[in-house]
C-alpha positions in Angstrom: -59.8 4.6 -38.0 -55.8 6.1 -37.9 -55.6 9.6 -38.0 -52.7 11.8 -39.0 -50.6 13.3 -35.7 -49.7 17.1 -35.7 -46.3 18.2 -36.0 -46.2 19.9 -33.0 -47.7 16.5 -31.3 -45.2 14.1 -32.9 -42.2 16.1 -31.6 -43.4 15.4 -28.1 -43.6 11.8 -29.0 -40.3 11.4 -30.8 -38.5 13.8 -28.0 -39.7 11.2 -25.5 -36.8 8.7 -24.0 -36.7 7.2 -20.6 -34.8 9.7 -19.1 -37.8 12.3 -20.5 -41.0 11.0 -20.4 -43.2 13.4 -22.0 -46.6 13.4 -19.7 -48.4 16.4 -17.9 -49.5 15.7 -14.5 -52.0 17.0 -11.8 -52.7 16.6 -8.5 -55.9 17.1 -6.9 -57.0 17.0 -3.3 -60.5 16.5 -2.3 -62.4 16.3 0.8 -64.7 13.5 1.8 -68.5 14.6 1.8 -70.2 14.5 5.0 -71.2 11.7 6.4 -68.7 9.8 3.7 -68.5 5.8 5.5 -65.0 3.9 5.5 -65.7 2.3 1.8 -66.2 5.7 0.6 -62.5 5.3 -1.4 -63.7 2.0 -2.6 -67.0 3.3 -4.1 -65.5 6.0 -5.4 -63.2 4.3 -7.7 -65.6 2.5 -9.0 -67.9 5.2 -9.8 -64.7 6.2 -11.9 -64.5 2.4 -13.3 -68.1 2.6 -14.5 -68.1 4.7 -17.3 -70.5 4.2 -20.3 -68.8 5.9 -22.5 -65.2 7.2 -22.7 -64.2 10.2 -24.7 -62.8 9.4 -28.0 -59.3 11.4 -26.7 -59.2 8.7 -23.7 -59.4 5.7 -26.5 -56.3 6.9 -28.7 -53.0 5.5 -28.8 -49.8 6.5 -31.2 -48.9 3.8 -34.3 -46.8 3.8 -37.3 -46.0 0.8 -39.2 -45.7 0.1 -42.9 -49.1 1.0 -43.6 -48.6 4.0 -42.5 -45.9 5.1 -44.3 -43.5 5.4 -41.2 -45.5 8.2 -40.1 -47.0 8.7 -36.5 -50.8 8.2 -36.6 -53.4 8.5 -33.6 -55.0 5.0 -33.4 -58.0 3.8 -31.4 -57.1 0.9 -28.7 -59.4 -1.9 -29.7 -58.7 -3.7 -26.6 -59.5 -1.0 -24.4 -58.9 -1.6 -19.9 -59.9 0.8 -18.2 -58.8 -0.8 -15.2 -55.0 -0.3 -16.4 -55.6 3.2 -16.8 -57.5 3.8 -13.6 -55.4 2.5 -10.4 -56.3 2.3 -6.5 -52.8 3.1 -4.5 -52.6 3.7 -0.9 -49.6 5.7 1.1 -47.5 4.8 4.0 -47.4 5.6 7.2 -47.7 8.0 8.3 -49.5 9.9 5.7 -48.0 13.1 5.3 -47.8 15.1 2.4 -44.2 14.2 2.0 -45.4 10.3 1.6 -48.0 12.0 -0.9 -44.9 13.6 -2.9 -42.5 11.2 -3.1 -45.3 8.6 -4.3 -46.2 11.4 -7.0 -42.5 11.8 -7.9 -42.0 8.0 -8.5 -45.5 7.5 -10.3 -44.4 11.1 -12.8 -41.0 9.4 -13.7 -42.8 6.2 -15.2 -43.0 6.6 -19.0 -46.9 5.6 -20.6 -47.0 2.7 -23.0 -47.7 3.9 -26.5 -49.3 0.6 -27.4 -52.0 1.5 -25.0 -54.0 5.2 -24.5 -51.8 7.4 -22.9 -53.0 8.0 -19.8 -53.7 7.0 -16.4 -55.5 8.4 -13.0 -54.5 7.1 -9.4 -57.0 7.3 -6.6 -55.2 7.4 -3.8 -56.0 7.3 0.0 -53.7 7.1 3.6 -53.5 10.8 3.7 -54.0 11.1 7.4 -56.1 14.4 7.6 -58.7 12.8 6.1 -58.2 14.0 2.3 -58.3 12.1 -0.9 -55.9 12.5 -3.4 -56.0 11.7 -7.3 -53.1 11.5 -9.6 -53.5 12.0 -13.3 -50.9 11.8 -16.3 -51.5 12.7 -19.8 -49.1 12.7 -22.9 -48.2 16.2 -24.2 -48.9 14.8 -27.6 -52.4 14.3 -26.0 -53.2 18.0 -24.0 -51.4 20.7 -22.8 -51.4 22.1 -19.6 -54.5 24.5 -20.6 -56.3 21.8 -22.1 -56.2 19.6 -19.4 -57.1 22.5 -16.6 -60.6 22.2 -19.0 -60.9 19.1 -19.2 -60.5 18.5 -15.1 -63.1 21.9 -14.8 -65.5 20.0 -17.6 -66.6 17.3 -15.1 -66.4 19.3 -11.8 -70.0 21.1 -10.4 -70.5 24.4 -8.0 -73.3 21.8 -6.6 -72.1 20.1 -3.8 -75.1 17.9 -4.1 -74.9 17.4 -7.2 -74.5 13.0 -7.6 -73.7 11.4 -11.5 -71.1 13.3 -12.7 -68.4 11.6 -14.9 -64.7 11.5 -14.6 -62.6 13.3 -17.0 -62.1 10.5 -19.3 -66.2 9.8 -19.8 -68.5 11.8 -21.8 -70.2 14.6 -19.9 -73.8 14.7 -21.8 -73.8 18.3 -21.8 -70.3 18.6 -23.0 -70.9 20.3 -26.5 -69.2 19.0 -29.9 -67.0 21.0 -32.0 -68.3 21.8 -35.1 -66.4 20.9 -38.4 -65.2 24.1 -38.9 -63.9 24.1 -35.8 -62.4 20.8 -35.6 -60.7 22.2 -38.7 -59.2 25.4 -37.3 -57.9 23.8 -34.3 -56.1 21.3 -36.5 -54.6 23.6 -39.0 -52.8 25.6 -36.7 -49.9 23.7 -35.9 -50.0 22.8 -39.4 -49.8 26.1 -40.7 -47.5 27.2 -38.2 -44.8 24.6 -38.9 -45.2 25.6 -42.5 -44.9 29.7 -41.4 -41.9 28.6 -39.7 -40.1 27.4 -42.7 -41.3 30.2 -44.7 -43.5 28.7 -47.3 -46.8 29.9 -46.5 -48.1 34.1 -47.3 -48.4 34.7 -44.1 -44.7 34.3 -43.7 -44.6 37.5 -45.9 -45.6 39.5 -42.9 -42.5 37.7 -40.1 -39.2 39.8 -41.5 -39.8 43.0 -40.2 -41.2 41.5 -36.5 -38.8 38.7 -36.6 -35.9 41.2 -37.3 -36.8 43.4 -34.3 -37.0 40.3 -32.3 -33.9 38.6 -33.4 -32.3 42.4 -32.7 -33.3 42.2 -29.1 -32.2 38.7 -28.4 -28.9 39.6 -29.8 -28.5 43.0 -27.2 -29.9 40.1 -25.0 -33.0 42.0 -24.6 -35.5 38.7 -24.1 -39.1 38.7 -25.8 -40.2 36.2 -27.9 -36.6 34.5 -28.7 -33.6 34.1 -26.5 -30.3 33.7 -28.0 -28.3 34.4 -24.6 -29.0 32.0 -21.5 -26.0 31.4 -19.0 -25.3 27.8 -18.1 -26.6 26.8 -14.8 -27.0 23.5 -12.7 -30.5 22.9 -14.5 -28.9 23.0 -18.1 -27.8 19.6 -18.0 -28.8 16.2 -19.1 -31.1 14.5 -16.6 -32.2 11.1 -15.6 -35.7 9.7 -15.7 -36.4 9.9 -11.7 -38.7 13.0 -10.6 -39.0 14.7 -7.5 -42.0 16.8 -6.9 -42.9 19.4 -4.5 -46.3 22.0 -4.4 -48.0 24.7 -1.9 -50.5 27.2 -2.8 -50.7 30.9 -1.5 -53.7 33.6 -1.9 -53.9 35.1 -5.1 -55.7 38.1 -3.1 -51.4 38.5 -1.8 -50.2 38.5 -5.4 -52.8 41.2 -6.7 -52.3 43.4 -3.3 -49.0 43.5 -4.3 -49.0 44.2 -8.2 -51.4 46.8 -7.8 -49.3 48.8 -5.6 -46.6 48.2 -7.7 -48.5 48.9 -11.0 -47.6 45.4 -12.3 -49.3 42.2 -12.7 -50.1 39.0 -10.7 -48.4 37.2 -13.6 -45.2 39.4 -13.0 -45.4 38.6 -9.0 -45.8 34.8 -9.6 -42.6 35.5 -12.0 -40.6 37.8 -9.4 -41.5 34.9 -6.7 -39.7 32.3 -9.0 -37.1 34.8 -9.6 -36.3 35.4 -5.8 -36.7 32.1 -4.7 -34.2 30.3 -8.0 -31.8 33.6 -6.4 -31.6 32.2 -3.1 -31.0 28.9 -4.3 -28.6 29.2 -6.5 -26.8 31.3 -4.0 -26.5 28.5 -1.1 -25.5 26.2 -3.8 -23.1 28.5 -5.0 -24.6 28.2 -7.9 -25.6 31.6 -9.1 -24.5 32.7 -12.7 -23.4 36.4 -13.2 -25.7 37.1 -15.6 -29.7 36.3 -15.4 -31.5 33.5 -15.9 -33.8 33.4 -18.5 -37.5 31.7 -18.1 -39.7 30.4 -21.0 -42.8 31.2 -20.5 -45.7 29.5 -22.5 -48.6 32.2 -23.9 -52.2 30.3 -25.3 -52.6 31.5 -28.8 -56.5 31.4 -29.2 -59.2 32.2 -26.4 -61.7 31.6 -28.3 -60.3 28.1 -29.6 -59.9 27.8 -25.5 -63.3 25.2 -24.9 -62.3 23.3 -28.2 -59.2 22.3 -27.0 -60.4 21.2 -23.8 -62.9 18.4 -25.1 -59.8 17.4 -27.9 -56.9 17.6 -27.1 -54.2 19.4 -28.7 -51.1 21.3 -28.2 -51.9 25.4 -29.8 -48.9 27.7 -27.6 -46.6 30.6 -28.2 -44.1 31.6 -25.6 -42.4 34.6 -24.4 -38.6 34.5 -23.2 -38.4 36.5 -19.4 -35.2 37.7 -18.1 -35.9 36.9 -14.6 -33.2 39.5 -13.4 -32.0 37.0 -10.9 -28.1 39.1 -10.7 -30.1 41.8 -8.6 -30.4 41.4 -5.0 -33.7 44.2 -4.3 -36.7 42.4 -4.5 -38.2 45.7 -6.3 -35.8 46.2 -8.9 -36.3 42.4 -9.6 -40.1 42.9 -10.4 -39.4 45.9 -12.2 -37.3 44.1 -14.4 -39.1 41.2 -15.0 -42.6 43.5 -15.6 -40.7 45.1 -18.6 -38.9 41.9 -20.1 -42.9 41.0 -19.7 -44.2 43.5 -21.5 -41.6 43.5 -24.4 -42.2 40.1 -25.1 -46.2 41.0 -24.8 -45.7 43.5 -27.3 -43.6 41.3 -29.8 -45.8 39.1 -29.9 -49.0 41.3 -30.0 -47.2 42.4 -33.7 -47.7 38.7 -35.0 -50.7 36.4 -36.1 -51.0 33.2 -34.3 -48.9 31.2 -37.2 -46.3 33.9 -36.8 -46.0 33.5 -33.2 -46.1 30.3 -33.5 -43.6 30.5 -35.7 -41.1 32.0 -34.0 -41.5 30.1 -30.9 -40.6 27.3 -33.1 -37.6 28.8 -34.2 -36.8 29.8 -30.3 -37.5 26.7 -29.0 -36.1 24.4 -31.7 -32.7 23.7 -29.5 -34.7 22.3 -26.6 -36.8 19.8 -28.9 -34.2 18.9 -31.7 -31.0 18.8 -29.5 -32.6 15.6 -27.1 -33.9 14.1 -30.8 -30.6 15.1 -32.7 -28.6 13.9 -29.3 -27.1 17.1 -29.4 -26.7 17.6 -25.9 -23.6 19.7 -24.4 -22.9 20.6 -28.2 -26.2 23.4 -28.1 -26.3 26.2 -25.7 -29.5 26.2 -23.3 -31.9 28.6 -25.0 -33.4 28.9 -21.2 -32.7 27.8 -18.1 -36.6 27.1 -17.3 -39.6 27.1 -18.2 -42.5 28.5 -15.9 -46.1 28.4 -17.2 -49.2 29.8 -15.6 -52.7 28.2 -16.3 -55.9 29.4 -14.9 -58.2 27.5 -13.1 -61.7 27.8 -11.9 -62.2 30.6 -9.5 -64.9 29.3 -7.4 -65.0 25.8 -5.2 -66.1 23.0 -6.7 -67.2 19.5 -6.3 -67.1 16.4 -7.4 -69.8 14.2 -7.2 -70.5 15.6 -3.3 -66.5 15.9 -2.7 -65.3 19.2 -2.6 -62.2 19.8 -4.4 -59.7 21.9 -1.9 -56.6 22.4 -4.2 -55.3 21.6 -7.5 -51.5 21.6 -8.2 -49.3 20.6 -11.8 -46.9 18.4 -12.5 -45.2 18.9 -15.4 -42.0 18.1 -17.3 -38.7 18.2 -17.3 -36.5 17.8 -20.1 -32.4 17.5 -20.9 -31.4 20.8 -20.6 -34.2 22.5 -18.5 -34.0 20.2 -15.5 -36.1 22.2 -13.4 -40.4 23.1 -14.8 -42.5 25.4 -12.5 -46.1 25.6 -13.4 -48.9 27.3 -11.6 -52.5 27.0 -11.4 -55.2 29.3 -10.0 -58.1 27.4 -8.2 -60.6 29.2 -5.9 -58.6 32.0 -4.7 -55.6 30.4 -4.5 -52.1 30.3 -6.5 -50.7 26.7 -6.9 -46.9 26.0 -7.4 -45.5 22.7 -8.9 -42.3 22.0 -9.0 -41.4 19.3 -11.0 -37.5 18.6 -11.6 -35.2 15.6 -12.1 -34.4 14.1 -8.6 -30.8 13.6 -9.0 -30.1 17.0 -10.7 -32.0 19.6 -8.9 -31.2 18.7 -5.3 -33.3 20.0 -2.2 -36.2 20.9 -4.6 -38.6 21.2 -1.8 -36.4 23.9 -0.1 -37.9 26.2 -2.9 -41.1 26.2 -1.4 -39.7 27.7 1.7 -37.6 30.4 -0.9 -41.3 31.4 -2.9 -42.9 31.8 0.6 -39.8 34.1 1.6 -39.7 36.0 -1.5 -43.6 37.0 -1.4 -43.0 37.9 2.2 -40.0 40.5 0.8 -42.4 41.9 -2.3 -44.9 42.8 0.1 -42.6 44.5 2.2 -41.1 46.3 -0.3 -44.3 47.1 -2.3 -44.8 48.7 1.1 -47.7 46.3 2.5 
């Protein structure tokens, strides 16, 4: 049975193109059980094969035709193979993590089929320290980065003996259904917000006053929730379809040593570590604009909407605009700065209702969706120059089915115009980067790495630790 495709979902369909494929990714690196044997990769994929059941959001592929009135509707692949969706790779010799990443980078710039689910998962072995690796890559239309962080945490135990557990596209038994209701709120939202957006809903009667100060702000280029000033940069270009990829985790236990001696947040460190590190790169590039680069920076709308989206899908997110005060060269005025462009865009948004702040993000973010539909490139000015996102993960170690999951790390997308995406994830006392960027645009990506590690090395110094 077709059903209708939220607004906010269908722009990430119809933004798609080759050169933008419009998938989140993940990584995930596991360790091998004791006493694993040499076909432990083998039966391992087809534990993941041999699924009973998958999860209706697993089945789903996009469809319009005449039938459907030209409109984008979710359909359910009748001819279902779930050994197109779930793949066996190995690497090269000699198995490093750079094999690791440029396989991920290849595999990230391959668009998914609409006439098929849209997703897939790659087991993949060769790593020569022993470690597994799996590769998954979802449609935004499907999940966003929060929903999928569930999704992954749905199916993973505390119980390292713990045998029969399903991969994330079957259906966990315990996993509980929404409820009607529920289904309901979860769908309205980006419904209603599209409608707050164009003012025809009495909700909308609230936005003038916040939408005023906001649009005041981003006009005495004060970022909150909307940016209206964003130099140019090397990232605000059009890109090509090829990805490059590159990740490393640090302890989160160095990020909240630092904020609290600073009396600022982890969320602001991970920030001022982006800021430093796009400083130092920009400046051996010779690339650095004047003014400061501005950071998108995606905000969940409903915690307690948070378990429903895991188990269906969906797309509910604000965001908050973050002058990353990259034209200052003290690492401590640079997470001052960035803690109060924070907390303004906290407090804008704090004065809205979810439809409001969704609302306004559309209105903030509507260059970076329409211009690629629109082909309006070089004609709109960047609203941003990236987009960095934070998603929680679990905070204890977990298994899968006996293999302990040792780090988790995001892929995620890059799009004309933003060239360059940053997402983190939290996992078991640790802080994942991924850097996701287009592999002809954003050269030497994995030299960031170095830059983050450098700059968290400075904040600590100057936060006196």
């Amino acid at each position: 049975m077709a059903t209708p495709i939220d607004p906010t979902s269908t722009a990430f369909l119809l933004a798609e193109n080759r050169s933008m494929p419009m998938h989140v990714g993940g990584l995930q690196l596991f360790k091998k059980p004791e006493g694993a044997g040499r076909g432990y990769l083998r039966e391992m994929y087809e534990a993941m094969l041999d699924v009973d059941d998958v999860a209706p959001l697993f089945l789903k592929h996009p469809h319009r035709s005449v039938r459907t009135g030209a409109q984008l509707v979710w359909k359910p692949d009748e001819q279902f193979d779930i050994e197109y969706h779930v793949r066996h790779s190995a690497l090269p010799k000699p198995g490093r993590i750079r094999e690791l990443f440029d396989l991920l980078g290849r595999l990230h710039g391959q668009r998914l089929a609409w006439e098929r689910p849209l997703w897939e998962a790659h087991l993949i072995e060769g790593l020569r320290d022993g470690r597994v690796a799996m590769y998954t890559k979802t449609h935004h239309a499907l999940v966003d980065g929060v929903s999928a962080m569930r999704l992954l945490a749905s199916v993973l135990s505390t119980d390292p003996d713990e045998r029969d557990m399903p991969p994330p596209w079957g259906v966990h038994p315990t996993r509980r259904a929404p409820s009607r209701a529920e289904k309901a709120a979860l769908s309205e939202v980006p419904l209603a917000a599209l409608r707050g957006a164009m003012g025809i809903t009495a909700e909308a009667a609230g936005m003038p006053s916040a939408l005023v100060k906001t649009i005041r702000k981003g006009l005495r280029n004060e970022t909150s929730a909307l940016s209206l000033h964003a130099p140019r940069t090397i990232f605000n270009q059009d890109i090509t379809g090829s990805r490059r990829f590159a990740a490393d985790d640090w302890p989160v236990e160095r990020l909240r040593a630092i904020g609290k001696a600073t009396g600022t947040t982890i969320n602001d460190v991970v920030m001022a570590m982006c800021s430093g590190a796009m400083r130092t790169y920009l400046l051996e590039l010779g690339a650095l604009p004047d003014r400061p680069l501005v950071a998108m920076v995606p905000v969940g709308l409903n915690a307690k909407q948070s378990q429903i989206a895991s188990a269906e899908g969906g797309n509910a997110v604000g965001a908050v605009m973050v002058q990353m005060a990259t034209d200052l060269d003290d690492p401590a005025r640079r997470l001052g700065a960035i803690h109060r462009s924070m907390k303004d865009g906290k407090e804008a948004l704090s004065s809205m209702t979810p439809v409001q702040i969704l609302a306004m993000s559309a209105i903030g973010q509507a260059p970076a969706i329409l211009t690629p539909i629109l082909k309006m490139q070089g004609i709109v000015r960047p609203p941003y120059n990236l987009i960095i996102s934070n998603v929680p993960g679990p905070r204890t170690t977990h298994y899968w089915n006996g293999a302990q999951l040792l780090g988790t790390y995001p892929l995620s997308i890059p799009i004309n115009g933003m060239a360059l995406n940053i997402t983190c994830t939290s996992y078991d006392g640790n802080m994942a980067f991924g850097l996701t960027g287009c592999r002809r645009t954003v050269p030497h990506l994995q030299r960031l790495l170095t830059y983050l590690d450098d700059e968290l090395s400075a904040l600590e110094r100057a936060a006196g630790l």
